[in-house]
VMD Tcl script that draws the C-alpha trace (Angstrom):
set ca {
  {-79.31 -2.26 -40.65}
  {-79.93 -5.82 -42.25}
  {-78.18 -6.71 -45.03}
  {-81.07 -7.29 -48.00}
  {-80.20 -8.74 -51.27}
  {-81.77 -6.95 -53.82}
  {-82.41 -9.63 -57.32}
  {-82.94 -6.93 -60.60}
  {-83.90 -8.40 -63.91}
  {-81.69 -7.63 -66.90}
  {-83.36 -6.80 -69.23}
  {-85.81 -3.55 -69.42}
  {-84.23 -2.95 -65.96}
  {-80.33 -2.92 -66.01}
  {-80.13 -3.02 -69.48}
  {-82.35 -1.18 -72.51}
  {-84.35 -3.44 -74.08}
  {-87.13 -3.13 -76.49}
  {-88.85 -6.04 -75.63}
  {-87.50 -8.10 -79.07}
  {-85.17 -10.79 -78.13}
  {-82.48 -10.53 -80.78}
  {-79.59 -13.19 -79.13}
  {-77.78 -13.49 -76.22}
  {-75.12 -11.41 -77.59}
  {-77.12 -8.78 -78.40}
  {-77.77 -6.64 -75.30}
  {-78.40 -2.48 -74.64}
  {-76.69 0.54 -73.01}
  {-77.23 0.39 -69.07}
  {-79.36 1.99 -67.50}
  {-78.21 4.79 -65.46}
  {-80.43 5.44 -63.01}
  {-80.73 2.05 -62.06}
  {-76.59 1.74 -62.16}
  {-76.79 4.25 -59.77}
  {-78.74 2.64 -57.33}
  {-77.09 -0.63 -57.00}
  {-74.01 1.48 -56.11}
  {-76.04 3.07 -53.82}
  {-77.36 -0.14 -52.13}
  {-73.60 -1.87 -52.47}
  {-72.49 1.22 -50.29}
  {-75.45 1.10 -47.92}
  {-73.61 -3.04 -47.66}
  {-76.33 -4.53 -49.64}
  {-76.43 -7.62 -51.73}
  {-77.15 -7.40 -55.54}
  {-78.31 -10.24 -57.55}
  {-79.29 -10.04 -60.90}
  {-81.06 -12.78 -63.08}
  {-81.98 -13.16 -66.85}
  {-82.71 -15.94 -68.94}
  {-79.48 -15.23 -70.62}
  {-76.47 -17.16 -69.44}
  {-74.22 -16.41 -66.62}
  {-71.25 -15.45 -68.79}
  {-73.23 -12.56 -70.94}
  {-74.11 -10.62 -67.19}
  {-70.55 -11.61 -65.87}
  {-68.94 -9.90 -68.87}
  {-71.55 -6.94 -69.50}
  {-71.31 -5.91 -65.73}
  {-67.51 -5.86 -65.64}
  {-67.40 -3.96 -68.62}
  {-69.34 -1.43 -67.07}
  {-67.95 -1.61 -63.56}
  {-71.19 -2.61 -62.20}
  {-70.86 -4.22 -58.83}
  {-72.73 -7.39 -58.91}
  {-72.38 -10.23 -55.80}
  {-74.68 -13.38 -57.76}
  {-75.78 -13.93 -61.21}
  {-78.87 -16.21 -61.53}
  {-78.78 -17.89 -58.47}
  {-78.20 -16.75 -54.28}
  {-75.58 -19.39 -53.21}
  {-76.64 -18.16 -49.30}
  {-79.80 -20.41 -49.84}
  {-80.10 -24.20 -51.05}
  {-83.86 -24.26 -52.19}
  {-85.59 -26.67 -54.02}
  {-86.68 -24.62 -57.47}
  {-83.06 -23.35 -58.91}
  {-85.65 -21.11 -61.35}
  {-86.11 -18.51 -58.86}
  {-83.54 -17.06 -57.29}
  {-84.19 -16.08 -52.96}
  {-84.09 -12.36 -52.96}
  {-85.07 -9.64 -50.41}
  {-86.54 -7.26 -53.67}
  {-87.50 -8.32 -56.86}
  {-86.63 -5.57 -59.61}
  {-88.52 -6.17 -62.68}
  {-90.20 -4.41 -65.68}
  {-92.70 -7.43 -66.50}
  {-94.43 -7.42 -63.11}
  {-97.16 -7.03 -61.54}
  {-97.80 -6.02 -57.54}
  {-100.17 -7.95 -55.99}
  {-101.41 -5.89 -53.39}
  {-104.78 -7.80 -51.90}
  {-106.40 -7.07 -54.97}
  {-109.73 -9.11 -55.16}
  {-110.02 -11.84 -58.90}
  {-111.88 -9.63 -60.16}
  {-109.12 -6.02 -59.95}
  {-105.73 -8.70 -60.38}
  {-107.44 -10.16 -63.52}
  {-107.86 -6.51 -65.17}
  {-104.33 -5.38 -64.37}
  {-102.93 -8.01 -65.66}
  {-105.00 -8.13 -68.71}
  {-104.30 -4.15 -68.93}
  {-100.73 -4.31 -68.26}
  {-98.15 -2.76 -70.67}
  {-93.99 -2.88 -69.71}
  {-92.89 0.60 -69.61}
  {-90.95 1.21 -72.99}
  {-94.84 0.15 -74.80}
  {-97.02 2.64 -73.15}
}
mol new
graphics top color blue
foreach p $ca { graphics top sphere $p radius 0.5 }
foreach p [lrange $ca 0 end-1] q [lrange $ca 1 end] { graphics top cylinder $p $q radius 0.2 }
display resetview
C-alpha cells in the first residue's frame, strides 16, 4: 500500500467548534470519531497533517494533550511548493467544503450558495 498523507482541518473536524472564533486559546473537546480514524490511518502507516489558521504551537500542544498522533502541522516538509498557504496532501478533511464533482456553473453555483457546515443545519 502507498503511504497517503491525509491534511484534516481543525476546527469543526478535529476539534468542536461552533463556527464563532473566540481566540486562539480558546479551542473544543476532540472529536472522537475522527480521533479514531487518524489512529486508524497512523496504524494502516499513513501520514497525518493537520492545518488551521491558528498557530503551530496551539495544534502542537492540543494534540499532545490528547495523545493524538500528528506527523505535520500547517505545512508537508516532503514538498517545497511555491504557495506555503496550502499545504500538499493526499485527502483534504474539512467541514467548510465543497466537492466538486463535474458539476456544470449552473449545479456548483447552487451548492455553494445552499451550503450549510454541519453543526448549522
Amino acid at each position: 500500500m502507498k503511504t497517503k498523507t491525509f491534511a484534516f482541518d481543525f476546527d469543526g473536524v478535529l476539534s468542536e467548534y461552533d463556527g464563532v472564533f473566540r481566540g486562539d486559546e480558546h479551542v473544543g473537546k476532540p472529536l472522537v470519531e475522527v480521533v479514531k480514524a487518524i489512529k486508524i490511518l497512523k496504524k494502516q502507516g499513513h501520514k497525518i497533517l493537520i492545518y488551521s489558521t491558528r498557530g503551530d504551537d496551539v495544534l502542537k500542544k492540543y494534540c499532545k494533550q490528547h495523545k493524538i498522533p500528528v506527523d505535520y502541522f500547517n505545512n508537508n516538509p516532503e514538498y517545497k511548493t511555491g504557495n506555503p498557504g496550502k499545504p500538499v496532501a493526499s485527502v483534504y478533511v474539512d467541514d467548510r467544503a465543497l466537492l466538486y464533482k463535474g458539476q456544470n456553473a449552473e449545479e456548483l453555483v447552487k451548492e455553494l450558495n445552499d451550503f450549510k457546515v454541519y453543526y448549522k443545519k
